[in-house]
mmJSON file of the N, C-alpha and C atoms, coordinates in Angstrom:
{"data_MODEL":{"atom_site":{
"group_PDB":["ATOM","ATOM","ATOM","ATOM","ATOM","ATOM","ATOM","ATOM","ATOM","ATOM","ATOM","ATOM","ATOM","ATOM","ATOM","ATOM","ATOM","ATOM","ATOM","ATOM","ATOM","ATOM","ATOM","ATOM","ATOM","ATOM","ATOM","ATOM","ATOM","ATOM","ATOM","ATOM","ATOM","ATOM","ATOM","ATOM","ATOM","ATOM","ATOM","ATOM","ATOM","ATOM","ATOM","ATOM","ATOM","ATOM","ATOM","ATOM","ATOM","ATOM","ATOM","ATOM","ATOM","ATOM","ATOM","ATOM","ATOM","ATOM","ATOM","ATOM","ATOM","ATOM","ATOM","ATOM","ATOM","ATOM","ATOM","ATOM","ATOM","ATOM","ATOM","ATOM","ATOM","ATOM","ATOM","ATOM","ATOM","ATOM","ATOM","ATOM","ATOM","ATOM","ATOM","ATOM","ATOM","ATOM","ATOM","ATOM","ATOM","ATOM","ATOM","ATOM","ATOM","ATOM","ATOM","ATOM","ATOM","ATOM","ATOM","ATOM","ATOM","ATOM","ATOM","ATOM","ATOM","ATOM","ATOM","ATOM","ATOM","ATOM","ATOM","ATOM","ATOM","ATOM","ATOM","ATOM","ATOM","ATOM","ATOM","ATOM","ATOM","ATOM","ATOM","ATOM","ATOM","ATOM","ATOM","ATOM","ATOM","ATOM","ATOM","ATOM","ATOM","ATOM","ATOM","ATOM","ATOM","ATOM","ATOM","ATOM","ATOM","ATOM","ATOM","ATOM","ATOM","ATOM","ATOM","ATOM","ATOM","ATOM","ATOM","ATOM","ATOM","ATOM","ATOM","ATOM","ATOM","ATOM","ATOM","ATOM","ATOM","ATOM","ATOM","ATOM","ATOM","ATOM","ATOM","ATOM","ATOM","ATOM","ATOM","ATOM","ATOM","ATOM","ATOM","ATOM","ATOM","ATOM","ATOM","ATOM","ATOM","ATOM","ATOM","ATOM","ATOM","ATOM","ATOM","ATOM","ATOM","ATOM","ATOM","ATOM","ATOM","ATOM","ATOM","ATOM","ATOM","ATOM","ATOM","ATOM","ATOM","ATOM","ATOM","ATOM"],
"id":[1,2,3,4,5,6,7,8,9,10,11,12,13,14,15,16,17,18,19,20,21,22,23,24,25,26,27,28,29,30,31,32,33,34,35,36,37,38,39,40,41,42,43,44,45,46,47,48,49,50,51,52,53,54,55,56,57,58,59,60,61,62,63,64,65,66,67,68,69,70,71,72,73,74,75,76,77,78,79,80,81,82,83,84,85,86,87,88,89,90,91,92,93,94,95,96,97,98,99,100,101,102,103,104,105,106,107,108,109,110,111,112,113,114,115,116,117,118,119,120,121,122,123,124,125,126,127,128,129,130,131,132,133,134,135,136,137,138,139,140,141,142,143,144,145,146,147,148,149,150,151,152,153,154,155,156,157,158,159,160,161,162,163,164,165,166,167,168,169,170,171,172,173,174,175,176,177,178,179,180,181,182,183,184,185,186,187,188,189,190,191,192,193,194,195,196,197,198,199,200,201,202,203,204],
"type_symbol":["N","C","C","N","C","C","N","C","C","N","C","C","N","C","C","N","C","C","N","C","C","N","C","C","N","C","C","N","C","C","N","C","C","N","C","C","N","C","C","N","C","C","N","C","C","N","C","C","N","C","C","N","C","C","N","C","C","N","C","C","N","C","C","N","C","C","N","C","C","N","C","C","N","C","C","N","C","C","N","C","C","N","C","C","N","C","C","N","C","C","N","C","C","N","C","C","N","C","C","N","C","C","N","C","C","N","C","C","N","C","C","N","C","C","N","C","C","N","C","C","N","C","C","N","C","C","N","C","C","N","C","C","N","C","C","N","C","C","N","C","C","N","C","C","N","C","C","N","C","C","N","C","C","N","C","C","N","C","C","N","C","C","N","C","C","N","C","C","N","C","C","N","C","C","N","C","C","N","C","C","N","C","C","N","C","C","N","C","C","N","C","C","N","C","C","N","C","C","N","C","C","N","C","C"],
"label_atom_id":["N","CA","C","N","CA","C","N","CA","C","N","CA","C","N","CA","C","N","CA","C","N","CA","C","N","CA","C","N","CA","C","N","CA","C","N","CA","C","N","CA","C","N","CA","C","N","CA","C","N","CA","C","N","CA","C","N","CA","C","N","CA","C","N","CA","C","N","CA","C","N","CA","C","N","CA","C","N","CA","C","N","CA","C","N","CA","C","N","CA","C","N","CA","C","N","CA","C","N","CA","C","N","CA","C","N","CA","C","N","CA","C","N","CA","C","N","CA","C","N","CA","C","N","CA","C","N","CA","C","N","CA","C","N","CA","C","N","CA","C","N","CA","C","N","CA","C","N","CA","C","N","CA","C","N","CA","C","N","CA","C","N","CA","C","N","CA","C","N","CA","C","N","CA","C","N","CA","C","N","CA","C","N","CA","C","N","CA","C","N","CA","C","N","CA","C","N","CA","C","N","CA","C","N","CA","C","N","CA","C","N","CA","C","N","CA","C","N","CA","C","N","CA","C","N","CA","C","N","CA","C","N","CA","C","N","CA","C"],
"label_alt_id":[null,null,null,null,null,null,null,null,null,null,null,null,null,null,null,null,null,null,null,null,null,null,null,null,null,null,null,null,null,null,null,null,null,null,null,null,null,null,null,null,null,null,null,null,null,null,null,null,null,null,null,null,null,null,null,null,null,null,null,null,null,null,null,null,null,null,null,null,null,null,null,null,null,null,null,null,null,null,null,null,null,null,null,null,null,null,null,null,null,null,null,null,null,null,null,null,null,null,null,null,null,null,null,null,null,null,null,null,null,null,null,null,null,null,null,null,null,null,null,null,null,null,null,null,null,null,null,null,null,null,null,null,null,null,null,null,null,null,null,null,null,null,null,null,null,null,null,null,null,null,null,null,null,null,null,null,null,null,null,null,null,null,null,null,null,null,null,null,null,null,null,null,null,null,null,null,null,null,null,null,null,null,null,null,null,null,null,null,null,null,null,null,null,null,null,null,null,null,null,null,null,null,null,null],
"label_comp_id":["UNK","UNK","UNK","UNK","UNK","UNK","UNK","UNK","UNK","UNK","UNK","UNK","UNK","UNK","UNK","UNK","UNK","UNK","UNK","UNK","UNK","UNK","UNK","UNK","UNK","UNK","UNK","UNK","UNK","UNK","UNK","UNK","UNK","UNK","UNK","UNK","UNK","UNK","UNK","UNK","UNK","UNK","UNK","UNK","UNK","UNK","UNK","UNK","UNK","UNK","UNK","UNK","UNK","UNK","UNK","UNK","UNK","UNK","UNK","UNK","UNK","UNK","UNK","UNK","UNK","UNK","UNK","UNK","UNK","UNK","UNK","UNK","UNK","UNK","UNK","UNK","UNK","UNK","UNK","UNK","UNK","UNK","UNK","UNK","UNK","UNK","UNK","UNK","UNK","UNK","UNK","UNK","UNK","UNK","UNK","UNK","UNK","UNK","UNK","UNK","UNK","UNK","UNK","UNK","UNK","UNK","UNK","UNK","UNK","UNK","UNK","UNK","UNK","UNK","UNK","UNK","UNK","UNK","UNK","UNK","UNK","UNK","UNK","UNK","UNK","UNK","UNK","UNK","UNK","UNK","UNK","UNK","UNK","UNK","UNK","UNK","UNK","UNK","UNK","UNK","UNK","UNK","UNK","UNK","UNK","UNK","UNK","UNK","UNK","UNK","UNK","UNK","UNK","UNK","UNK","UNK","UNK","UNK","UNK","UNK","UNK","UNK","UNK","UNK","UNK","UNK","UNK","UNK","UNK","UNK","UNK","UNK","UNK","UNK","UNK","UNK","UNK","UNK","UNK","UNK","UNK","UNK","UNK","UNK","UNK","UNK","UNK","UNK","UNK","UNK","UNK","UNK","UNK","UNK","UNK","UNK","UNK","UNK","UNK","UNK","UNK","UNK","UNK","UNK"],
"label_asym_id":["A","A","A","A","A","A","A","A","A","A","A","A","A","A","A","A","A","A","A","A","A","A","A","A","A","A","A","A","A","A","A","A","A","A","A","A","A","A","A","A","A","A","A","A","A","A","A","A","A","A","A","A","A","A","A","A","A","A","A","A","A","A","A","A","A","A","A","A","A","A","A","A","A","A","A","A","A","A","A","A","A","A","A","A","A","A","A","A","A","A","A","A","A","A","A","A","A","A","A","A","A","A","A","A","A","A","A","A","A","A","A","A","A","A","A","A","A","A","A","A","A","A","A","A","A","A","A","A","A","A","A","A","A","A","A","A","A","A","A","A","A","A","A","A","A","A","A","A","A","A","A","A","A","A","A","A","A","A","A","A","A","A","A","A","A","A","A","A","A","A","A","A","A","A","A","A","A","A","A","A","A","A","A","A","A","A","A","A","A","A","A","A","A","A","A","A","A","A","A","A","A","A","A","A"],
"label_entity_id":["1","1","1","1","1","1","1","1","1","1","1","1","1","1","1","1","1","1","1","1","1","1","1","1","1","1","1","1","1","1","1","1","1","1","1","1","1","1","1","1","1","1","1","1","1","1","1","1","1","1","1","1","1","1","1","1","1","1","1","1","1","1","1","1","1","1","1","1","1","1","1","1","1","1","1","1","1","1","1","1","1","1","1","1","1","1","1","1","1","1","1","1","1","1","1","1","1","1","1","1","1","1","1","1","1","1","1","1","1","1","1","1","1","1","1","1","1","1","1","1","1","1","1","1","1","1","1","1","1","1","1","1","1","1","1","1","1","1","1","1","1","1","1","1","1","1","1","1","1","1","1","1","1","1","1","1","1","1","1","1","1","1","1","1","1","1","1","1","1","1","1","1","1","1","1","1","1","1","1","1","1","1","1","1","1","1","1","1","1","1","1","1","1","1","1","1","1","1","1","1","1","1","1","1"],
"label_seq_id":[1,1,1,2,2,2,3,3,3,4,4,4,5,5,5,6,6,6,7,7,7,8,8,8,9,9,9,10,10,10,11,11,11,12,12,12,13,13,13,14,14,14,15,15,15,16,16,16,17,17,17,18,18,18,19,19,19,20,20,20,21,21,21,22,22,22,23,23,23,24,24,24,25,25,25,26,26,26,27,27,27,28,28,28,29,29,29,30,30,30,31,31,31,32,32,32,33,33,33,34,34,34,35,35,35,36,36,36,37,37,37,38,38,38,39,39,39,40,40,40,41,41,41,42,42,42,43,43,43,44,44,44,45,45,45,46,46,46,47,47,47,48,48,48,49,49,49,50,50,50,51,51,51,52,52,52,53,53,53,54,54,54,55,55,55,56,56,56,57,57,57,58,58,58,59,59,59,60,60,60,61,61,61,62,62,62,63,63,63,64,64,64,65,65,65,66,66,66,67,67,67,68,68,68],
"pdbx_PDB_ins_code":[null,null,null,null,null,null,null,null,null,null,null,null,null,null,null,null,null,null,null,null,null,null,null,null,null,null,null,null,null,null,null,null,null,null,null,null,null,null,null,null,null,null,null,null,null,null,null,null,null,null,null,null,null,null,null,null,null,null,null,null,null,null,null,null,null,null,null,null,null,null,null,null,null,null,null,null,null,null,null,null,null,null,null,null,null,null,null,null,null,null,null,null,null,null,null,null,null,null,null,null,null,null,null,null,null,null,null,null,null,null,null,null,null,null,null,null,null,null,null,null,null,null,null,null,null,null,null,null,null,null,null,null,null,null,null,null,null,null,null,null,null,null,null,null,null,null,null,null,null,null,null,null,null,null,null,null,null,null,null,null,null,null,null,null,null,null,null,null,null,null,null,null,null,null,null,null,null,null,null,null,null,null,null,null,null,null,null,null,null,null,null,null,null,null,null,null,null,null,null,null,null,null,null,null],
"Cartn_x":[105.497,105.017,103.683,103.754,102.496,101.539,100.888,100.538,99.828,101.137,100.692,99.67,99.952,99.804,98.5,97.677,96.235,95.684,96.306,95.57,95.269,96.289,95.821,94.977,94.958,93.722,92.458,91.911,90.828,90.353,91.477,91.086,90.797,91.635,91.349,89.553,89.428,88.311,86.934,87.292,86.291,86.049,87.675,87.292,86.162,86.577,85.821,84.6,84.286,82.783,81.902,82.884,81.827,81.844,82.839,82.841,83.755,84.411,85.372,86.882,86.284,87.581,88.725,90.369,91.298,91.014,90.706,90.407,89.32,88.534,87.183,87.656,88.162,88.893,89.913,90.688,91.935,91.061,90.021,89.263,88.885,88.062,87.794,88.715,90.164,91.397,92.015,92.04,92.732,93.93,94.235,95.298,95.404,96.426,96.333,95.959,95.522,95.266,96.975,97.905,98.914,99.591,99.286,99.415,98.894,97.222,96.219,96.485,97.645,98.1,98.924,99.919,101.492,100.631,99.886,98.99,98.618,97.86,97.072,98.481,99.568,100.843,101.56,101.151,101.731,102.906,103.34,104.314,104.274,104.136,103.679,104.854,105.71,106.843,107.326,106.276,105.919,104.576,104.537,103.112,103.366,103.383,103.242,102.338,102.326,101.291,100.023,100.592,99.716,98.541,99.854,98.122,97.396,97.826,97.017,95.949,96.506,95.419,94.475,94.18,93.693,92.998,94.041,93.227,92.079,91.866,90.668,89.681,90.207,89.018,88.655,88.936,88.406,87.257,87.711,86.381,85.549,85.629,84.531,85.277,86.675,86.99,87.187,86.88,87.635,88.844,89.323,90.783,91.234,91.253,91.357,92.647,93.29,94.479,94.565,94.911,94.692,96.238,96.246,97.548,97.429,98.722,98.853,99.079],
"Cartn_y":[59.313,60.601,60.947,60.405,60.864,60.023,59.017,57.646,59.317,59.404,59.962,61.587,62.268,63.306,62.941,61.606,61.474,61.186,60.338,60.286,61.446,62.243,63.524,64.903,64.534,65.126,64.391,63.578,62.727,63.12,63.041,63.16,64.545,65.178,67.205,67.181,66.341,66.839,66.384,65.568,64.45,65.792,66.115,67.606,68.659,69.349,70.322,70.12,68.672,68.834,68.476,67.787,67.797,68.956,69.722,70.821,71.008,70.126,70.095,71.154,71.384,72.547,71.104,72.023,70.826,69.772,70.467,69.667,68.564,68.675,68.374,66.81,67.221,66.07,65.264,65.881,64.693,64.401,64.766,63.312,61.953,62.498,61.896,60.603,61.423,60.683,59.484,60.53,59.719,59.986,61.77,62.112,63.486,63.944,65.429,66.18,67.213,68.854,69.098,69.076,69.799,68.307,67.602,66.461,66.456,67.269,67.762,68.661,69.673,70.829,70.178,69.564,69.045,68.557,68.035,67.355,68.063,69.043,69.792,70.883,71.044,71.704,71.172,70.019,69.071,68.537,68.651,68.031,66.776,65.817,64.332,63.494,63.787,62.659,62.294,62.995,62.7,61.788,61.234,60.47,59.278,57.906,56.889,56.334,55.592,55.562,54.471,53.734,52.539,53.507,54.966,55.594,56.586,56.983,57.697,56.96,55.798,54.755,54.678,53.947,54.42,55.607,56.642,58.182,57.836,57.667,58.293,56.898,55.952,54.672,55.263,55.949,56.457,57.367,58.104,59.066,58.369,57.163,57.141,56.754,57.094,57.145,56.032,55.336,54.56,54.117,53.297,53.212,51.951,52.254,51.052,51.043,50.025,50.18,48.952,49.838,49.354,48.592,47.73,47.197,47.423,47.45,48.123,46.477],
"Cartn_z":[-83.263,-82.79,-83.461,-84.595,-85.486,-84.903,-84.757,-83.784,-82.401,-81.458,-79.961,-80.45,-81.654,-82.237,-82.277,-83.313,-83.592,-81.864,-81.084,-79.682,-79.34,-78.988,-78.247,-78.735,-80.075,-81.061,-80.794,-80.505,-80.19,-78.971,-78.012,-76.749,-76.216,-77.411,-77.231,-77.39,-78.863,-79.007,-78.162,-77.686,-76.73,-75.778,-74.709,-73.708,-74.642,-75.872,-76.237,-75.959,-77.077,-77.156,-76.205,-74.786,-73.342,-72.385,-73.033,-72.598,-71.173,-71.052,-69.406,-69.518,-68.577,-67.722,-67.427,-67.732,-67.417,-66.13,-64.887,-63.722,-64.295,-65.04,-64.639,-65.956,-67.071,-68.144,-67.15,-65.817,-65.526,-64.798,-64.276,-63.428,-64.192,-65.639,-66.714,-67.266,-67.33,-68.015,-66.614,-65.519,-64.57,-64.649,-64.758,-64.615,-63.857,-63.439,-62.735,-63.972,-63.076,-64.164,-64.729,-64.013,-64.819,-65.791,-65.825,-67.136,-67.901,-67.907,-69.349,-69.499,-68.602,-69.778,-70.38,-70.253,-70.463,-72.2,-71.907,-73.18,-74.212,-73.393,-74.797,-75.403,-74.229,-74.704,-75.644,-75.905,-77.089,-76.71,-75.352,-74.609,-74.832,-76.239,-76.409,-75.63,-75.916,-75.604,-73.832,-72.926,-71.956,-71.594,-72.945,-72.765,-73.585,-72.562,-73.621,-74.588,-75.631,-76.311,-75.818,-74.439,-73.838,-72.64,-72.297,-71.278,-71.787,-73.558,-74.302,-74.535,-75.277,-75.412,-74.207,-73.398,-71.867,-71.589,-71.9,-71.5,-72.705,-73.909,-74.842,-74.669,-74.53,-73.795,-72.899,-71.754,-70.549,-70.953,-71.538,-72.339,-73.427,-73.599,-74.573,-75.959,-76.296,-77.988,-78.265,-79.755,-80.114,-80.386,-80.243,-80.744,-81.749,-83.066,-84.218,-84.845,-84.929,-85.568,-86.997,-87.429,-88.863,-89.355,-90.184,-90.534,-91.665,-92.372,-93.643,-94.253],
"occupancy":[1.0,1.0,1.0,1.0,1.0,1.0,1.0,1.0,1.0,1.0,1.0,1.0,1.0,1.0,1.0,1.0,1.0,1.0,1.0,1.0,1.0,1.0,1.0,1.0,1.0,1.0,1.0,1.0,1.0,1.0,1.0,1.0,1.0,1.0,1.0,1.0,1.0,1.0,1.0,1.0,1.0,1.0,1.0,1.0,1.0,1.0,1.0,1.0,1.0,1.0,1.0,1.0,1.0,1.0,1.0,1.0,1.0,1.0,1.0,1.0,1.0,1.0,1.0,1.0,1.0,1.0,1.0,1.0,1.0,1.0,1.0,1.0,1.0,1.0,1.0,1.0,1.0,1.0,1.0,1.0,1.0,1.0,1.0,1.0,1.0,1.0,1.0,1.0,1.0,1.0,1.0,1.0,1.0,1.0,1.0,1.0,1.0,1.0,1.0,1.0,1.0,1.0,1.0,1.0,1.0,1.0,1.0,1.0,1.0,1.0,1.0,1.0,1.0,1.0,1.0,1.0,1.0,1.0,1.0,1.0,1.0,1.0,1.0,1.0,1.0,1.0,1.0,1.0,1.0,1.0,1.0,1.0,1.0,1.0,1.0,1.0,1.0,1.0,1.0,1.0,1.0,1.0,1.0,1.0,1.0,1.0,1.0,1.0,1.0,1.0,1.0,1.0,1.0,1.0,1.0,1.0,1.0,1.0,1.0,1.0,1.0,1.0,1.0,1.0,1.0,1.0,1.0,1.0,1.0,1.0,1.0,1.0,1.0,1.0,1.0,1.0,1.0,1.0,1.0,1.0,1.0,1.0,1.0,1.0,1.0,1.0,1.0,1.0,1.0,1.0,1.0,1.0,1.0,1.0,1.0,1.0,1.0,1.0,1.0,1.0,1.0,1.0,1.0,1.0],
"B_iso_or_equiv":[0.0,0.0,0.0,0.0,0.0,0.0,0.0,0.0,0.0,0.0,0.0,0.0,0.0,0.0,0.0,0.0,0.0,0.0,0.0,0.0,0.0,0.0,0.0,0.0,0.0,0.0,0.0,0.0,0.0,0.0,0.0,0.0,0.0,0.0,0.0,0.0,0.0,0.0,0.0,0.0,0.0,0.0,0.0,0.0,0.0,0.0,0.0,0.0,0.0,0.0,0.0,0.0,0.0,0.0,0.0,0.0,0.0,0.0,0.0,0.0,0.0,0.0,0.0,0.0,0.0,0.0,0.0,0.0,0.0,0.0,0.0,0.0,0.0,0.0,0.0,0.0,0.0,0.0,0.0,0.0,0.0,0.0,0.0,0.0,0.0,0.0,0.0,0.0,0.0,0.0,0.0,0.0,0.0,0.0,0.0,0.0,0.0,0.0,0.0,0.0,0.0,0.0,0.0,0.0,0.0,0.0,0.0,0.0,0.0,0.0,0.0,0.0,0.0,0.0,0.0,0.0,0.0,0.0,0.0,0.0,0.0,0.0,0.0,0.0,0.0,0.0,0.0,0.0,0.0,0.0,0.0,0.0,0.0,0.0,0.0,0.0,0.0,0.0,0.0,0.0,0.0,0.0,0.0,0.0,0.0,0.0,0.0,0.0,0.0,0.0,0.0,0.0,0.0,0.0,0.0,0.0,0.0,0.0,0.0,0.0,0.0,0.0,0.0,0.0,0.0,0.0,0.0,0.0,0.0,0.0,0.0,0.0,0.0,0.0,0.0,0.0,0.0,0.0,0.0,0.0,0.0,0.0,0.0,0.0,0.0,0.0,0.0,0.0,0.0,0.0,0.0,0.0,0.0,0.0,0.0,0.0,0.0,0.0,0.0,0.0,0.0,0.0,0.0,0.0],
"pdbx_formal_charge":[null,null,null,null,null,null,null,null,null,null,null,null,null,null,null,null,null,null,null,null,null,null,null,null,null,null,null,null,null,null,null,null,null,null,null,null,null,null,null,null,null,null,null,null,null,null,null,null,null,null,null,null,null,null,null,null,null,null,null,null,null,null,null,null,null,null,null,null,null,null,null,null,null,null,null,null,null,null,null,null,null,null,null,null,null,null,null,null,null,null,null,null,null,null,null,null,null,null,null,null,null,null,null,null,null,null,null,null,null,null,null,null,null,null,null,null,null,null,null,null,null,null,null,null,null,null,null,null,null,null,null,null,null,null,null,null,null,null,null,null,null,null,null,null,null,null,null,null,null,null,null,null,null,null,null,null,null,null,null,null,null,null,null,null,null,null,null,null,null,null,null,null,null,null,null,null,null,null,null,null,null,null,null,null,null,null,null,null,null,null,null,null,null,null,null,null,null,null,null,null,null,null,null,null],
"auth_seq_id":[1,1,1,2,2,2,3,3,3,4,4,4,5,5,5,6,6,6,7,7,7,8,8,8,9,9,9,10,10,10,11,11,11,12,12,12,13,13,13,14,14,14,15,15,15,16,16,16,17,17,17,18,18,18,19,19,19,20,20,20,21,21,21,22,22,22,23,23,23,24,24,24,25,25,25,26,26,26,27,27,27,28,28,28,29,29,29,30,30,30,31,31,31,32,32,32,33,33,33,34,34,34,35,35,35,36,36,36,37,37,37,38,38,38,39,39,39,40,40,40,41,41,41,42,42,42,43,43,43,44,44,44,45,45,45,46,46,46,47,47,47,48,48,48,49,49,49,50,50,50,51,51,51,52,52,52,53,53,53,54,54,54,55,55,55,56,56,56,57,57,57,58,58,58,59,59,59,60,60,60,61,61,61,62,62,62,63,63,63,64,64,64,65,65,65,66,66,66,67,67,67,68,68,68],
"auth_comp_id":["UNK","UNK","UNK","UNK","UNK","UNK","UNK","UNK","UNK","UNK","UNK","UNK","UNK","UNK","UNK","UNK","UNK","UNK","UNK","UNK","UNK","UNK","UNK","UNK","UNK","UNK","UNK","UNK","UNK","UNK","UNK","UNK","UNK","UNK","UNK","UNK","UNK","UNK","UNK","UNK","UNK","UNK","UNK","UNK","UNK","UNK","UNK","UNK","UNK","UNK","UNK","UNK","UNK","UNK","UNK","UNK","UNK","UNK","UNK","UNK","UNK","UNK","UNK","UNK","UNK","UNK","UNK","UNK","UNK","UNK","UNK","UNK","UNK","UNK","UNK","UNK","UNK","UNK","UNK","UNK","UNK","UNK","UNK","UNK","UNK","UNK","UNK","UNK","UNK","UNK","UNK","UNK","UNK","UNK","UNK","UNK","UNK","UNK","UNK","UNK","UNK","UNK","UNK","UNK","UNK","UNK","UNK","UNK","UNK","UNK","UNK","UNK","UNK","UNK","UNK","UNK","UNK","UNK","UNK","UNK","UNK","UNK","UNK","UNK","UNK","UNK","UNK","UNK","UNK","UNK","UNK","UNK","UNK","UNK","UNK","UNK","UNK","UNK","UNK","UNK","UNK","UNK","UNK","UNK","UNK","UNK","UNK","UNK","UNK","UNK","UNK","UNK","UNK","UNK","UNK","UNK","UNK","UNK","UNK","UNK","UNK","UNK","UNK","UNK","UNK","UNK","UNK","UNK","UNK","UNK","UNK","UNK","UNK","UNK","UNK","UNK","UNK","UNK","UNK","UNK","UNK","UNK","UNK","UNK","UNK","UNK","UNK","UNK","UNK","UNK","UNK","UNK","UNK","UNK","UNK","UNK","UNK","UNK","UNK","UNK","UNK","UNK","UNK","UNK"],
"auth_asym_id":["A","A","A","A","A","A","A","A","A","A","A","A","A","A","A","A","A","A","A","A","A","A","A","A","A","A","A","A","A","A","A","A","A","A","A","A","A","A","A","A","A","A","A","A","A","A","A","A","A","A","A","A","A","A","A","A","A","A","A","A","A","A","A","A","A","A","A","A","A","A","A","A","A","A","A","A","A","A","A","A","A","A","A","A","A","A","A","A","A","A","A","A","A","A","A","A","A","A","A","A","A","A","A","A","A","A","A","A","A","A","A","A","A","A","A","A","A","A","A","A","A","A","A","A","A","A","A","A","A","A","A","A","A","A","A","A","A","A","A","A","A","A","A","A","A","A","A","A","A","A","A","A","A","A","A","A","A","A","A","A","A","A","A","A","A","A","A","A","A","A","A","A","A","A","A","A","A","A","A","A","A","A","A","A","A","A","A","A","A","A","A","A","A","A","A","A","A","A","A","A","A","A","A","A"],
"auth_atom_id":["N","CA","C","N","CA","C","N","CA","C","N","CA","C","N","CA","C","N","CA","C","N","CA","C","N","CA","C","N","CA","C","N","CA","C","N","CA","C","N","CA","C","N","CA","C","N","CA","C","N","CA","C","N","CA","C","N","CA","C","N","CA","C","N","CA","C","N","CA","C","N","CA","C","N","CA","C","N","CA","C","N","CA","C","N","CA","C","N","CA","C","N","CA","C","N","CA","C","N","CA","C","N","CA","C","N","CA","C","N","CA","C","N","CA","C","N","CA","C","N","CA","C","N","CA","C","N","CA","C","N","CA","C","N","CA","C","N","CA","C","N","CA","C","N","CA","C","N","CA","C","N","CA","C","N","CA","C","N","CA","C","N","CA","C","N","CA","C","N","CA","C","N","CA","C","N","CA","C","N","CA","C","N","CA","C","N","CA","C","N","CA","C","N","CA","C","N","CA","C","N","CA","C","N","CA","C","N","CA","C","N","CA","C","N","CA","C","N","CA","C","N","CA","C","N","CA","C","N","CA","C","N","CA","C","N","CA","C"],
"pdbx_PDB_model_num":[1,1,1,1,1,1,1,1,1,1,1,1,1,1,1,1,1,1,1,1,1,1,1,1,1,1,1,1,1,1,1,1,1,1,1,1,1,1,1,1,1,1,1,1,1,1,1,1,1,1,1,1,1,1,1,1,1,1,1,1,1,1,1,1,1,1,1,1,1,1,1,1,1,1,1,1,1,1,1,1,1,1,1,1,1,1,1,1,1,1,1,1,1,1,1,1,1,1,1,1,1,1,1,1,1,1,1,1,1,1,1,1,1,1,1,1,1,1,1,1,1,1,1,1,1,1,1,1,1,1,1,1,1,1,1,1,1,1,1,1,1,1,1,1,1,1,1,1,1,1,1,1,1,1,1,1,1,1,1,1,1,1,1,1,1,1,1,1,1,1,1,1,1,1,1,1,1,1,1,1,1,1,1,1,1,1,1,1,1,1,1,1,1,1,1,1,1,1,1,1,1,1,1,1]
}}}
């Protein structure tokens, strides 16, 4: 959960700082408007961690995973 928690913090902040209205980010993500509320609602566990991944590549984020 902690893992889907940092995606959808990334991808929050990617919307802020381009400035997109929900419609205008699920075009972005490649998802409906009421799935980027479900998102930013923190509704995580409706989101796998393979189309979070996906959603913040779609915008631009990196995604690095580090091994301990």
């Amino acid at each position: 959960m902690k893992l889907r928690t940092e995606l959808v913090n990334e991808i929050h902040e990617k919307i802020e700082v381009n400035g997109w209205s929900q419609k205008e980010a699920a075009e972005h993500l490649g998802i409906t408007q009421p799935r980027v509320s479900e998102m930013l609602r923190g509704k995580l566990s409706k989101f796998s961690l393979d189309s979070l991944v996906n959603m913040l590549a779609s915008v631009g984020g990196d995604v690095k995973l580090l091994m301990a």
